[in-house]
N, CA and C atoms of all chains as a GROMACS GRO file, in nm:
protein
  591
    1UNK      N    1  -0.021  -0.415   4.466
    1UNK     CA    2  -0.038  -0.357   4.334
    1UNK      C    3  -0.063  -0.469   4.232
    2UNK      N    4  -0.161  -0.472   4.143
    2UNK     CA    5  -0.226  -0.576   4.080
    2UNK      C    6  -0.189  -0.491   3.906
    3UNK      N    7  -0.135  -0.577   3.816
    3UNK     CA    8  -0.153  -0.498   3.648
    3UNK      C    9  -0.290  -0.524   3.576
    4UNK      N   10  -0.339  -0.434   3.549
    4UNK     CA   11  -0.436  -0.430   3.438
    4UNK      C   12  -0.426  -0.454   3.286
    5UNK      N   13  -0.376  -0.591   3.299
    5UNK     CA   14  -0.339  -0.632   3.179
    5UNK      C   15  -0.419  -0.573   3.044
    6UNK      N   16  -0.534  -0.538   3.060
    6UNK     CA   17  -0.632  -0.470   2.953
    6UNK      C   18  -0.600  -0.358   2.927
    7UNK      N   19  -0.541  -0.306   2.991
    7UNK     CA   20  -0.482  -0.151   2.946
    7UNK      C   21  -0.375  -0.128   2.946
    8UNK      N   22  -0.248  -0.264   3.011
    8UNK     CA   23  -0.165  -0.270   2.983
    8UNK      C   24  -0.070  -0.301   2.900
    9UNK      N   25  -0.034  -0.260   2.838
    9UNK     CA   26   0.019  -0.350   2.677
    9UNK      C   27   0.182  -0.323   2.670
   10UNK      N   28   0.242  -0.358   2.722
   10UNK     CA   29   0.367  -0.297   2.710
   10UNK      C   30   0.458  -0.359   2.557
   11UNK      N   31   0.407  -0.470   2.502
   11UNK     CA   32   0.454  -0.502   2.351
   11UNK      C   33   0.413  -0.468   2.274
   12UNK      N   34   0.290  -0.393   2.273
   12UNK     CA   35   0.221  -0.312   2.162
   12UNK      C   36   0.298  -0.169   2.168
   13UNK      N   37   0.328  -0.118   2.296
   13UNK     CA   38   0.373   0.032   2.301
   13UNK      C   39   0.546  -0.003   2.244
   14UNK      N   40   0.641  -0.117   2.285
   14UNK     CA   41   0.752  -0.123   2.240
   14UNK      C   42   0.746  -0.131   2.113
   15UNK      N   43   0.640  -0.199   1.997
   15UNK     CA   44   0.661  -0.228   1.891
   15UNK      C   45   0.617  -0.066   1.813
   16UNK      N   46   0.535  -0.008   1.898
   16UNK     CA   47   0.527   0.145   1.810
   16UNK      C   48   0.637   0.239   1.821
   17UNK      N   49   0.718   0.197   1.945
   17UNK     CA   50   0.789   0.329   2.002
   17UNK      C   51   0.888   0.217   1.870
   18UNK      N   52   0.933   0.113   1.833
   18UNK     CA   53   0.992   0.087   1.717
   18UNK      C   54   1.012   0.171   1.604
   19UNK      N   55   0.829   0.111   1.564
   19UNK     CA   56   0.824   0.242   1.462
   19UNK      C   57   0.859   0.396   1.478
   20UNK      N   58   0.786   0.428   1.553
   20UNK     CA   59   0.871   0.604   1.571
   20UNK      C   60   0.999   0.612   1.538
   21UNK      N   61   1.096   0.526   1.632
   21UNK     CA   62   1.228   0.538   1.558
   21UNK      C   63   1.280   0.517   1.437
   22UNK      N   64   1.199   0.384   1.400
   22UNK     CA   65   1.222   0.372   1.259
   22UNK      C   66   1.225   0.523   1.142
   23UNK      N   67   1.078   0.538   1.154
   23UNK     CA   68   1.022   0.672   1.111
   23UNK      C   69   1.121   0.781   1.124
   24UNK      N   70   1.133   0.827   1.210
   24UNK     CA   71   1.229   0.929   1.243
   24UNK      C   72   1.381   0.927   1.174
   25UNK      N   73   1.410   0.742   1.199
   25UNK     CA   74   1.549   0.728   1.128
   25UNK      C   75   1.548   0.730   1.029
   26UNK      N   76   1.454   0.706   0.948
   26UNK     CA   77   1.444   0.720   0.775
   26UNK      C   78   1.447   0.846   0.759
   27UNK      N   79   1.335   0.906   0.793
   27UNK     CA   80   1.307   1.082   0.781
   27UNK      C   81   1.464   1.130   0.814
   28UNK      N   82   1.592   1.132   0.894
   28UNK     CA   83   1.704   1.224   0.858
   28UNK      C   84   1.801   1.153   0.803
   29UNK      N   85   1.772   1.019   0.731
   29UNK     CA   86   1.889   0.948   0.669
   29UNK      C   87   1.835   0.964   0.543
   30UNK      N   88   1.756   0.957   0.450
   30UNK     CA   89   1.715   0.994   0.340
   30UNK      C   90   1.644   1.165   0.312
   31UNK      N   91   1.582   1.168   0.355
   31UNK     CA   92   1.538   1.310   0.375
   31UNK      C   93   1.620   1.425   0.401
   32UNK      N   94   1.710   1.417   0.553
   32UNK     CA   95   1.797   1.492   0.604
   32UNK      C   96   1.706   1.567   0.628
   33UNK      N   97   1.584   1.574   0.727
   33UNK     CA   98   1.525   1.643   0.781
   33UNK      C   99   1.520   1.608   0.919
   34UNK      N  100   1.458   1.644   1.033
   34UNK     CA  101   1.412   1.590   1.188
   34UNK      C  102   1.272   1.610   1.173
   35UNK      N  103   1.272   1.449   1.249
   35UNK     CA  104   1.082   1.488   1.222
   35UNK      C  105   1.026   1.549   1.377
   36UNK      N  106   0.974   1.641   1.338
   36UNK     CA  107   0.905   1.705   1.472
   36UNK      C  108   0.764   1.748   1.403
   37UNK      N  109   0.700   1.725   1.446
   37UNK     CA  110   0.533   1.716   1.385
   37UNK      C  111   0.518   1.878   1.436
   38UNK      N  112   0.511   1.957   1.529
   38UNK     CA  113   0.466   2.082   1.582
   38UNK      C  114   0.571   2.140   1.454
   39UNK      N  115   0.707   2.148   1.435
   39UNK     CA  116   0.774   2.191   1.305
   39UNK      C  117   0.722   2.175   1.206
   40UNK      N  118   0.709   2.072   1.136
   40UNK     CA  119   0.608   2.046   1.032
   40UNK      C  120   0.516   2.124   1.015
   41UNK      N  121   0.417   2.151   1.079
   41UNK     CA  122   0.309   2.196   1.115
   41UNK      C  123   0.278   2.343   1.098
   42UNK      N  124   0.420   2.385   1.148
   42UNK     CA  125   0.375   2.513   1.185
   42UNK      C  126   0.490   2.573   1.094
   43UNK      N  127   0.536   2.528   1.007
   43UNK     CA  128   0.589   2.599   0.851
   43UNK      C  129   0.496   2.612   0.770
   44UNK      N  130   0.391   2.551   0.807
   44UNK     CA  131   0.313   2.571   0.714
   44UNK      C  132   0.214   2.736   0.732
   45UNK      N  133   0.239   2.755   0.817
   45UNK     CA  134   0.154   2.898   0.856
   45UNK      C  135   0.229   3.023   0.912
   46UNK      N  136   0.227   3.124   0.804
   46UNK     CA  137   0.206   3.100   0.657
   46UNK      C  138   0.308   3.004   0.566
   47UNK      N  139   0.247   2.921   0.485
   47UNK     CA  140   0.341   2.839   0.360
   47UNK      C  141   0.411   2.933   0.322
   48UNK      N  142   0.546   2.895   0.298
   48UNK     CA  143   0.672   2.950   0.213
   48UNK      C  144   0.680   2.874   0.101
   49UNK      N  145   0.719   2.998  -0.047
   49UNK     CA  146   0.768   2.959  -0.173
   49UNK      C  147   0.858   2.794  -0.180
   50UNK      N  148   0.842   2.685  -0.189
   50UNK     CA  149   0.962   2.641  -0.209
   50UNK      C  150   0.936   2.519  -0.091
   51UNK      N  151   0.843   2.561   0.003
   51UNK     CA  152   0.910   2.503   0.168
   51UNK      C  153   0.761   2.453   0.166
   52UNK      N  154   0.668   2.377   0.098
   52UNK     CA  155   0.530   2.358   0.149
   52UNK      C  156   0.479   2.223   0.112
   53UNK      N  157   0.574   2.131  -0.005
   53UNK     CA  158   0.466   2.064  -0.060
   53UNK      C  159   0.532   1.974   0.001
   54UNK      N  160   0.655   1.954   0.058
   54UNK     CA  161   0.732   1.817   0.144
   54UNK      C  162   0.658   1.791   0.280
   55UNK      N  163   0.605   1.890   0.354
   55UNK     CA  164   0.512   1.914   0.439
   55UNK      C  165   0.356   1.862   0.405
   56UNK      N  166   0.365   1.929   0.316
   56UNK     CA  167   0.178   1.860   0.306
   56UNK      C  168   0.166   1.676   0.308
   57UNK      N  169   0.283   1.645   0.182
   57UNK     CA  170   0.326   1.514   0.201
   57UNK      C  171   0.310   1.415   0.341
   58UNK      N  172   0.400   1.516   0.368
   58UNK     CA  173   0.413   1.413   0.574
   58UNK      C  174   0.288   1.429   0.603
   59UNK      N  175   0.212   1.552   0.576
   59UNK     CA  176   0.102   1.552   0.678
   59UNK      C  177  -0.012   1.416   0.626
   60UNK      N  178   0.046   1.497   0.442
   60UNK     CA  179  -0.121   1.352   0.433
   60UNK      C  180  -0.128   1.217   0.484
   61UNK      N  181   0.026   1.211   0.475
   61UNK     CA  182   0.085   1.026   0.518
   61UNK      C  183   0.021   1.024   0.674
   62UNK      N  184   0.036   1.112   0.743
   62UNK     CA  185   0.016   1.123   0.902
   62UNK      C  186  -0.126   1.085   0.910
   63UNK      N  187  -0.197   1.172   0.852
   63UNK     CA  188  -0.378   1.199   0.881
   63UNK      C  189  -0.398   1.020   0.771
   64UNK      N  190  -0.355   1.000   0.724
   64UNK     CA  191  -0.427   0.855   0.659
   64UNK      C  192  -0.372   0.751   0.734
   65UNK      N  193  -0.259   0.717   0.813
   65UNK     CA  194  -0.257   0.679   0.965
   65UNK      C  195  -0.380   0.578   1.002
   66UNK      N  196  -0.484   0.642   1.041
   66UNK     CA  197  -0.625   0.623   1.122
   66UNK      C  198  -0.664   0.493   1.032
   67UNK      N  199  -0.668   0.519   0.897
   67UNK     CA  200  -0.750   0.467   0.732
   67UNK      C  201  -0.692   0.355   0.784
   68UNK      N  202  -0.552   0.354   0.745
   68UNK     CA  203  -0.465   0.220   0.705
   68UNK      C  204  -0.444   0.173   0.848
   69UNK      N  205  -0.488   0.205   0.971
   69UNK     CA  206  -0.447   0.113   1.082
   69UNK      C  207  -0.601   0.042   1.091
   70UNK      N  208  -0.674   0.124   1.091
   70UNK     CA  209  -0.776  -0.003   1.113
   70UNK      C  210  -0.830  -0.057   0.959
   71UNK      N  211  -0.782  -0.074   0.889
   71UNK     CA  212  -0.768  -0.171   0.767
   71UNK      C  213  -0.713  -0.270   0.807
   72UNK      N  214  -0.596  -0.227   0.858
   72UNK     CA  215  -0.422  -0.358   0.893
   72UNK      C  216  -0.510  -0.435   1.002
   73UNK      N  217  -0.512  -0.347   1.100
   73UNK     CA  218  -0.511  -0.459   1.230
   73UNK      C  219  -0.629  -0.454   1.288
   74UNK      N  220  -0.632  -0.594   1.351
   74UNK     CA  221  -0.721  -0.685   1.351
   74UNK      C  222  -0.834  -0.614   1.453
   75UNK      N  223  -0.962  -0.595   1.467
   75UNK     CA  224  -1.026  -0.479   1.549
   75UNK      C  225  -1.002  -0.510   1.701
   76UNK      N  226  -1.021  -0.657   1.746
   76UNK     CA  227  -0.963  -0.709   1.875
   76UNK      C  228  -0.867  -0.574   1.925
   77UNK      N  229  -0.794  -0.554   1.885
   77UNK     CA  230  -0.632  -0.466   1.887
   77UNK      C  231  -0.707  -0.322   1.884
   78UNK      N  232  -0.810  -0.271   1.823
   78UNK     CA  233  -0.844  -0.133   1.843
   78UNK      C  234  -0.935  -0.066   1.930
   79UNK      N  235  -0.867  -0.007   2.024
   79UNK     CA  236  -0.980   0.072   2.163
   79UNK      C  237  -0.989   0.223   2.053
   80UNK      N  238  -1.107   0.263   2.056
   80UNK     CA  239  -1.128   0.381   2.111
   80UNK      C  240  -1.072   0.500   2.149
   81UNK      N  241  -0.999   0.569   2.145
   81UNK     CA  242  -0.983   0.683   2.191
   81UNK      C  243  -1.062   0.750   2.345
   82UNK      N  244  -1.021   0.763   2.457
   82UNK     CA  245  -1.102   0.850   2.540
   82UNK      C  246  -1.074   0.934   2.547
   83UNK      N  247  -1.113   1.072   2.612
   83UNK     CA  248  -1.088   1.186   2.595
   83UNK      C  249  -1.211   1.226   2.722
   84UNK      N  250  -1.144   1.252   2.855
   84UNK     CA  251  -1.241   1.348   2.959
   84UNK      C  252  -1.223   1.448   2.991
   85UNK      N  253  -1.314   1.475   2.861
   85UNK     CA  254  -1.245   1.685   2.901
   85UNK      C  255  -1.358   1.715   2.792
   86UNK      N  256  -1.383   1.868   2.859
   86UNK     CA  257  -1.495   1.915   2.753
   86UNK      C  258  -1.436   1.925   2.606
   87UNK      N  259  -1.506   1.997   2.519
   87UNK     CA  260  -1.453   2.069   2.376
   87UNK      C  261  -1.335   2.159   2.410
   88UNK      N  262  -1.406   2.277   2.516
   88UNK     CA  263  -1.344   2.388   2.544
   88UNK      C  264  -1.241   2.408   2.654
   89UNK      N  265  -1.208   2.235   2.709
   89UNK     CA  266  -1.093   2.242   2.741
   89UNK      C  267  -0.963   2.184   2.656
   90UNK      N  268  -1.030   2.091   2.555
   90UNK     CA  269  -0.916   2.061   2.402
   90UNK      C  270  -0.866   2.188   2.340
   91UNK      N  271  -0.975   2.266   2.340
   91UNK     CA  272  -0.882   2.359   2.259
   91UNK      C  273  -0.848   2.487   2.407
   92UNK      N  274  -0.780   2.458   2.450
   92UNK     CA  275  -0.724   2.530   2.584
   92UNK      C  276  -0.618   2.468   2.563
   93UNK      N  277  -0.633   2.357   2.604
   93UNK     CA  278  -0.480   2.247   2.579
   93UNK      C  279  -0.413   2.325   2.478
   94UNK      N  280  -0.484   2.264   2.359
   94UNK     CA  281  -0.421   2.258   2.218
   94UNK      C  282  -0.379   2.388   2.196
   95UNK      N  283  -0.397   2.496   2.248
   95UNK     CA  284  -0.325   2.660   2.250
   95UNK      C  285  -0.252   2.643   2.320
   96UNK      N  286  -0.212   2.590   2.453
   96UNK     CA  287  -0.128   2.573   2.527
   96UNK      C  288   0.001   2.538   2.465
   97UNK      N  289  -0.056   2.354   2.421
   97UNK     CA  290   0.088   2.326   2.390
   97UNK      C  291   0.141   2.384   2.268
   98UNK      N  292   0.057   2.460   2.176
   98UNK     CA  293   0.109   2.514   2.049
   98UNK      C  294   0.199   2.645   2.126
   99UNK      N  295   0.156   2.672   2.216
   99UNK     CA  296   0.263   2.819   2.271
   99UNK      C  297   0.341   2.721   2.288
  100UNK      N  298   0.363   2.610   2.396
  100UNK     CA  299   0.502   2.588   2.490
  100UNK      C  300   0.551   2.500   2.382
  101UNK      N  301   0.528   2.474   2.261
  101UNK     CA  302   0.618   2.400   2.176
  101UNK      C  303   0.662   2.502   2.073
  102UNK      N  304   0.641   2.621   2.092
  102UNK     CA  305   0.710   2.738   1.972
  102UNK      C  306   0.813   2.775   2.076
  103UNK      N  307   0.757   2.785   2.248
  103UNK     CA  308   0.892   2.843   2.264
  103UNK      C  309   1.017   2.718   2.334
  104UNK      N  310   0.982   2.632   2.305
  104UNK     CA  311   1.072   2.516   2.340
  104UNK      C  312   1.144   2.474   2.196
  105UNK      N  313   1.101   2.567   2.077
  105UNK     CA  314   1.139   2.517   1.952
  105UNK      C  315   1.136   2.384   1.902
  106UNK      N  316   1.007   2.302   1.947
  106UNK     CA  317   0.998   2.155   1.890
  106UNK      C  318   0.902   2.069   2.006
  107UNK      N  319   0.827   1.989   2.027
  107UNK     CA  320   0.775   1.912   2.080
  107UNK      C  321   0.822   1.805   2.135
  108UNK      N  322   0.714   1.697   2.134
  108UNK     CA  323   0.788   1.545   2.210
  108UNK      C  324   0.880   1.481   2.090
  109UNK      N  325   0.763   1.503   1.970
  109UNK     CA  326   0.843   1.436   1.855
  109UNK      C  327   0.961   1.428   1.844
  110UNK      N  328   0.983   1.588   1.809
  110UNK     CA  329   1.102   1.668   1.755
  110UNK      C  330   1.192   1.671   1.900
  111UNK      N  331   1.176   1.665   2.021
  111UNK     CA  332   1.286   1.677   2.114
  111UNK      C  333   1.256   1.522   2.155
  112UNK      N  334   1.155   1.475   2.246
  112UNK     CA  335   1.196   1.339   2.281
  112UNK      C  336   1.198   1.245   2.217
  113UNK      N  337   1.169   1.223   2.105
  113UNK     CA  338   1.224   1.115   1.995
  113UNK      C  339   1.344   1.128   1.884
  114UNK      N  340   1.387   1.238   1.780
  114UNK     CA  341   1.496   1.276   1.736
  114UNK      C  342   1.584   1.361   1.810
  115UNK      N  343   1.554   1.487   1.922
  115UNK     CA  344   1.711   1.492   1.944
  115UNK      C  345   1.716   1.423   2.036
  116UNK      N  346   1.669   1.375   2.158
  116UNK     CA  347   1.744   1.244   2.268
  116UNK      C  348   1.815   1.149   2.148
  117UNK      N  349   1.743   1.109   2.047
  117UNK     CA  350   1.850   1.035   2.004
  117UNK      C  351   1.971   1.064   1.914
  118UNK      N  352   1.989   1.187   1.899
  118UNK     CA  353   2.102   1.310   1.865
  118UNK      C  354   2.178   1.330   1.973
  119UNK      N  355   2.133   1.330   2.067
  119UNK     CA  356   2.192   1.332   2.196
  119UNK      C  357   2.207   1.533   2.238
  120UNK      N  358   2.085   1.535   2.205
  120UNK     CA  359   2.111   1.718   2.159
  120UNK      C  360   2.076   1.725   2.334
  121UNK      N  361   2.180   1.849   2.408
  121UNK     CA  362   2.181   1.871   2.493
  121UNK      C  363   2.021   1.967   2.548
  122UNK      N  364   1.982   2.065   2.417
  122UNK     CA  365   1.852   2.123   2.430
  122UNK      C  366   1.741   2.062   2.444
  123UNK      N  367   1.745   1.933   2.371
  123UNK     CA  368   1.653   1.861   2.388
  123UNK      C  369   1.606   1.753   2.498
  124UNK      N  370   1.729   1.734   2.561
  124UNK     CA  371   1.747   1.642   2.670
  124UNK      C  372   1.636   1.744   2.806
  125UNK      N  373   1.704   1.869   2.784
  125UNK     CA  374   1.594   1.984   2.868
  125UNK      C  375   1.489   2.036   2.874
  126UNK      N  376   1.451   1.989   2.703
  126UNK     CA  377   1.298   2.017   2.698
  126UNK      C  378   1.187   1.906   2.716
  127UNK      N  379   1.306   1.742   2.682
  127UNK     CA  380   1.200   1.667   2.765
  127UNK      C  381   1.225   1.636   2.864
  128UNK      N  382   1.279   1.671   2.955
  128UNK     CA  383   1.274   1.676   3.128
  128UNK      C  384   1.172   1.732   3.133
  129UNK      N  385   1.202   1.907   3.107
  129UNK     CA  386   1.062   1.957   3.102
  129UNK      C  387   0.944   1.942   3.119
  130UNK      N  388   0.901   1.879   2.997
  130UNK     CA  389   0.743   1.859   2.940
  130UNK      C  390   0.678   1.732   2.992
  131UNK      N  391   0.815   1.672   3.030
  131UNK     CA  392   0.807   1.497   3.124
  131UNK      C  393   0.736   1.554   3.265
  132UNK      N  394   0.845   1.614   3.309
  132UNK     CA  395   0.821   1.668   3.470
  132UNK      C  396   0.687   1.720   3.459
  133UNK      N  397   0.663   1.825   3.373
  133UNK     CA  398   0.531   1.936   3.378
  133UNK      C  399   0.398   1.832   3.379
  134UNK      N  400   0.417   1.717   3.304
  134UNK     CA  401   0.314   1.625   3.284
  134UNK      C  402   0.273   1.522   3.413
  135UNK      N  403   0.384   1.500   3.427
  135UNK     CA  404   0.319   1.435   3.566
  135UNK      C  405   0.335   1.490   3.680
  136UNK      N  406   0.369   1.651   3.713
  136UNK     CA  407   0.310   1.712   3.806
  136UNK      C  408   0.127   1.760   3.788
  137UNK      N  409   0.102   1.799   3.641
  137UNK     CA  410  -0.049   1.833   3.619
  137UNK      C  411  -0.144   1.717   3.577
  138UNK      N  412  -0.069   1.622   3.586
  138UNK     CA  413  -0.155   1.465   3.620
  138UNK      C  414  -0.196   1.467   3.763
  139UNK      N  415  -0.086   1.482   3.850
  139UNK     CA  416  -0.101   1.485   4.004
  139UNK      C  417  -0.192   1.598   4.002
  140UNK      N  418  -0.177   1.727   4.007
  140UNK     CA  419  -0.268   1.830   4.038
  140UNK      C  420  -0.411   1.786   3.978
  141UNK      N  421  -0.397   1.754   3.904
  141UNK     CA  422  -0.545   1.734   3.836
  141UNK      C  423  -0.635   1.587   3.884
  142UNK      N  424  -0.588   1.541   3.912
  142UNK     CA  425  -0.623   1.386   3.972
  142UNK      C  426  -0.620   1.333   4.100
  143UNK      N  427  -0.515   1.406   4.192
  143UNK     CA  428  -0.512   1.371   4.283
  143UNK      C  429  -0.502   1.479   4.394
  144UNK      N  430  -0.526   1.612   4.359
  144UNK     CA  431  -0.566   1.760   4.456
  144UNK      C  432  -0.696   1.782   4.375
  145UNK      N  433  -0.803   1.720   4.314
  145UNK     CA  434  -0.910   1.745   4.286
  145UNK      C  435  -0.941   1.877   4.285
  146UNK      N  436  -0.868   1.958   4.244
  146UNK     CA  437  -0.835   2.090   4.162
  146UNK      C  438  -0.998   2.136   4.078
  147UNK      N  439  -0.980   1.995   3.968
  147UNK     CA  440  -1.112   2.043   3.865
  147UNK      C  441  -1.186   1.963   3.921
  148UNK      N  442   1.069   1.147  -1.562
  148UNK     CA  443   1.162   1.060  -1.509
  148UNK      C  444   1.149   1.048  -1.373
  149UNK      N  445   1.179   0.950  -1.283
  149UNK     CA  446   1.120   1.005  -1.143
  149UNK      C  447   1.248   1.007  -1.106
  150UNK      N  448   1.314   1.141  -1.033
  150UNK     CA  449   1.395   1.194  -1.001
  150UNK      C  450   1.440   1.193  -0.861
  151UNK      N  451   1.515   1.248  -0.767
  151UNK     CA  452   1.570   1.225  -0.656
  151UNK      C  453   1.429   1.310  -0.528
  152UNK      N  454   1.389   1.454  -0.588
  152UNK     CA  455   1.299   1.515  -0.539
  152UNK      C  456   1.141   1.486  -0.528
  153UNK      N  457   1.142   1.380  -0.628
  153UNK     CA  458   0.992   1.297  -0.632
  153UNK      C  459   1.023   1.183  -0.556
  154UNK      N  460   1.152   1.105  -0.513
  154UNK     CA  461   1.162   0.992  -0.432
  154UNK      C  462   1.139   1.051  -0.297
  155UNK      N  463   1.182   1.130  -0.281
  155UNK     CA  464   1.174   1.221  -0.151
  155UNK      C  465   1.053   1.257  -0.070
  156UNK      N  466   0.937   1.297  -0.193
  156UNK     CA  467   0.821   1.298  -0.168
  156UNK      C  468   0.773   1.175  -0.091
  157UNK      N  469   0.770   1.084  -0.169
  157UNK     CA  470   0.712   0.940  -0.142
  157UNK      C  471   0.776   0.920  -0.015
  158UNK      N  472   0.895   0.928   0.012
  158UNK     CA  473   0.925   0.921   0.182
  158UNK      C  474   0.882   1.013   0.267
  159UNK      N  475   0.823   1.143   0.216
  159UNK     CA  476   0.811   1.212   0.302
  159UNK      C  477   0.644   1.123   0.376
  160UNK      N  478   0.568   1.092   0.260
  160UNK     CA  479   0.430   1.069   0.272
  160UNK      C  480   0.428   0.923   0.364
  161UNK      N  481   0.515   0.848   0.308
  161UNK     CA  482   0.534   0.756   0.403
  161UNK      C  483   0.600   0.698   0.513
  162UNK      N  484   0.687   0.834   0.533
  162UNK     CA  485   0.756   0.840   0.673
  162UNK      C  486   0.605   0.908   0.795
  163UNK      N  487   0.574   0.968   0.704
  163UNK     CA  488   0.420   0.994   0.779
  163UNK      C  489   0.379   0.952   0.846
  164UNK      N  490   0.307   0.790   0.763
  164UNK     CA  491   0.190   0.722   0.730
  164UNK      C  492   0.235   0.628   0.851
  165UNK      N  493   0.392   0.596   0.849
  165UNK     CA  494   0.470   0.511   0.945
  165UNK      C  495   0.466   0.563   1.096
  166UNK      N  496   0.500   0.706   1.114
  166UNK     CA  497   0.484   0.798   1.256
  166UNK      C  498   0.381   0.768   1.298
  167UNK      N  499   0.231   0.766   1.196
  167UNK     CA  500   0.122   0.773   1.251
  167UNK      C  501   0.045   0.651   1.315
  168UNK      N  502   0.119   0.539   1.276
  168UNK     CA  503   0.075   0.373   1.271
  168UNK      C  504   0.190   0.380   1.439
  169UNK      N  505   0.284   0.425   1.435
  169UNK     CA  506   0.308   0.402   1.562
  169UNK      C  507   0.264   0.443   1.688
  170UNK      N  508   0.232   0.603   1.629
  170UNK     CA  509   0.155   0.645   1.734
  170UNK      C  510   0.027   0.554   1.806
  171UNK      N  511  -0.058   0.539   1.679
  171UNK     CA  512  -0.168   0.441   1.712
  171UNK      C  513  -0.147   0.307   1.805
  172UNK      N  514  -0.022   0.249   1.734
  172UNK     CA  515  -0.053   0.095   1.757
  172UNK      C  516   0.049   0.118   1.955
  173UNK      N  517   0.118   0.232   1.927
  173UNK     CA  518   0.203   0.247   2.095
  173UNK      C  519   0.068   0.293   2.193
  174UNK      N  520  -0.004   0.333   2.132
  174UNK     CA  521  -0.151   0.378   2.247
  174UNK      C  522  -0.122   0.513   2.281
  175UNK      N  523  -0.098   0.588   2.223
  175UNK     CA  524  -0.060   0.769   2.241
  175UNK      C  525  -0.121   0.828   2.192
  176UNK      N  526  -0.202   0.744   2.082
  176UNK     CA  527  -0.356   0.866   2.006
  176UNK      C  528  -0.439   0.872   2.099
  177UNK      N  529  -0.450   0.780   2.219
  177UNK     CA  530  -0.547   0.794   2.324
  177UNK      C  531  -0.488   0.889   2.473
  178UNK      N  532  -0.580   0.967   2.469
  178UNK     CA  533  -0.539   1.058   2.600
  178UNK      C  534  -0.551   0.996   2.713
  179UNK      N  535  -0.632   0.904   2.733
  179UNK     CA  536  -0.650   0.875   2.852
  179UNK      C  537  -0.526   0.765   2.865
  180UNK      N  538  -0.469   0.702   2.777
  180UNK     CA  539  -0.346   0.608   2.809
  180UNK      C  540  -0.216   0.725   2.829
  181UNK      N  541  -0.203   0.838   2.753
  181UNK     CA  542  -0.150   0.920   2.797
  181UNK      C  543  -0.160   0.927   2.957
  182UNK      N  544  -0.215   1.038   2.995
  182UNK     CA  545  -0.240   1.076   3.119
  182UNK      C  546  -0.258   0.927   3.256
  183UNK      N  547  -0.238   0.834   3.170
  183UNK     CA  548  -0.270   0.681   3.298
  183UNK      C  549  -0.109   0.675   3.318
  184UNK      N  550  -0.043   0.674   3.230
  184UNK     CA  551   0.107   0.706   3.242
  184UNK      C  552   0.169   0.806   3.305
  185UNK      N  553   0.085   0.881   3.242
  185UNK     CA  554   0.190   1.059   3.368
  185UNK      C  555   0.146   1.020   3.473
  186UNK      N  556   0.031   0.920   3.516
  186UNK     CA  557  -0.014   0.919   3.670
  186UNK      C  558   0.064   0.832   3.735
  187UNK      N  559   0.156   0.912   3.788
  187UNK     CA  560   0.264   0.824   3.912
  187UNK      C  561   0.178   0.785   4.011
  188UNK      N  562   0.104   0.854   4.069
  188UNK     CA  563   0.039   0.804   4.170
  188UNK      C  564  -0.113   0.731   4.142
  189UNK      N  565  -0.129   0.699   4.025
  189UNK     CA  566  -0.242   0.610   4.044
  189UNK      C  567  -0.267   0.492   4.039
  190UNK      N  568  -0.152   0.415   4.125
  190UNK     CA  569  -0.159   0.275   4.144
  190UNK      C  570  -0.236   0.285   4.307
  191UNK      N  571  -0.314   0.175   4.259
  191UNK     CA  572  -0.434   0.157   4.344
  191UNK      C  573  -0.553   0.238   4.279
  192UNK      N  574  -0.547   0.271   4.177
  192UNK     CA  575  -0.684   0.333   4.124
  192UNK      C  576  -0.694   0.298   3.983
  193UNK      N  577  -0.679   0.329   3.933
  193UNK     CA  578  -0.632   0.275   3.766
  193UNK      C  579  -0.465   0.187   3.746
  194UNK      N  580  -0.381   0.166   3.812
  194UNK     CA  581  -0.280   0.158   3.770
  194UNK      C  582  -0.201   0.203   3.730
  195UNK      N  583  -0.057   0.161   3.677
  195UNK     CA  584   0.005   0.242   3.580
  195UNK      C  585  -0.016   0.186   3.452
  196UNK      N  586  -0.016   0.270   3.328
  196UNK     CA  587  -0.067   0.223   3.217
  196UNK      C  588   0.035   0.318   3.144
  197UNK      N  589   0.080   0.200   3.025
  197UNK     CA  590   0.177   0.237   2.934
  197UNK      C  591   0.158   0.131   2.779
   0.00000   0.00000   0.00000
């Protein structure tokens, strides 16, 4: 077994999975909210009196993300995005996980980054879950040449 | 006056801005570094990638 150092970056992924926590730890120590992006998200539809503009906030900060990272860092440091899958299997996905994250009540965000570190027993189960489910339909899909 | 509910804002926007810079800079906006990771078994083909 040989590493692909080019696609391997394991100090770039520790220094983000940083930030996330960081992020997250600010968001319920000042805020007193949990950040779960599918939550976020999906208060917003339909917006409630009262409950909409703290949301839009996160979101704009989120979507300008893209702006201010490749401003910051240096382009060396920026791949691309890939994506091998048609249109019309993104949005298959993207209905997918919008069902299995309404009925799991929260996503990776919101369960494997704030409650594992809550130590929330629900959440510990939903990312087993979504862990397990992922790299069994990595295997099915990649290696039973299924599609 | 800027008040406790307008400071709040500003964290909300830049607790954001922060989620989203990690996502990026950890390699999770990319699917395919995603899915190189869920692939337990693709050492000897791509590797594992994280």
């Amino acid at each position: 077994m040989s590493i692909d150092w080019t696609n391997f970056t394991p100090w770039l992924s520790l220094t983000g999975g940083i930030i996330l926590g960081l992020a997250s730890a600010i968001f319920i120590l000042v805020n007193g909210r949990i950040l779960g992006i599918s939550g976020i998200m999906g208060g917003l539809m339909p917006p409630k009196v009262g409950d909409t503009f703290w949301r839009i906030a996160f979101l704009l900060g989120l979507f300008s993300a893209p702006t201010v990272f490749h401003a910051v860092v240096p382009t060396e440091y920026i791949t691309a995005p890939r994506i091998d899958a048609t249109d019309l299997m993104v949005v298959i996905a993207g209905l997918l996980v919008g069902i299995g994250t309404r009925y799991a009540s929260g996503c990776t965000s919101g369960h494997g980054v704030c409650g594992l570190s809550r130590l929330s027993p629900r959440s510990l189960v939903a990312t087993i879950s979504f862990m397990s489910a992922g790299f069994v339909m990595v295997y099915v899909m990649r290696h039973l040449s299924v599609v | 006056m800027l008040n406790k509910k307008h400071l709040h804002h500003v964290t909300e926007f830049a607790v954001g801005l922060l989620f989203g810079l990690g996502l990026m800079l950890s390699g999770m906006t990319d699917p395919s570094k995603v899915i190189g990771f869920l692939d337990l078994f693709g050492v000897g083909t791509l590797h594992w990638r994280w």
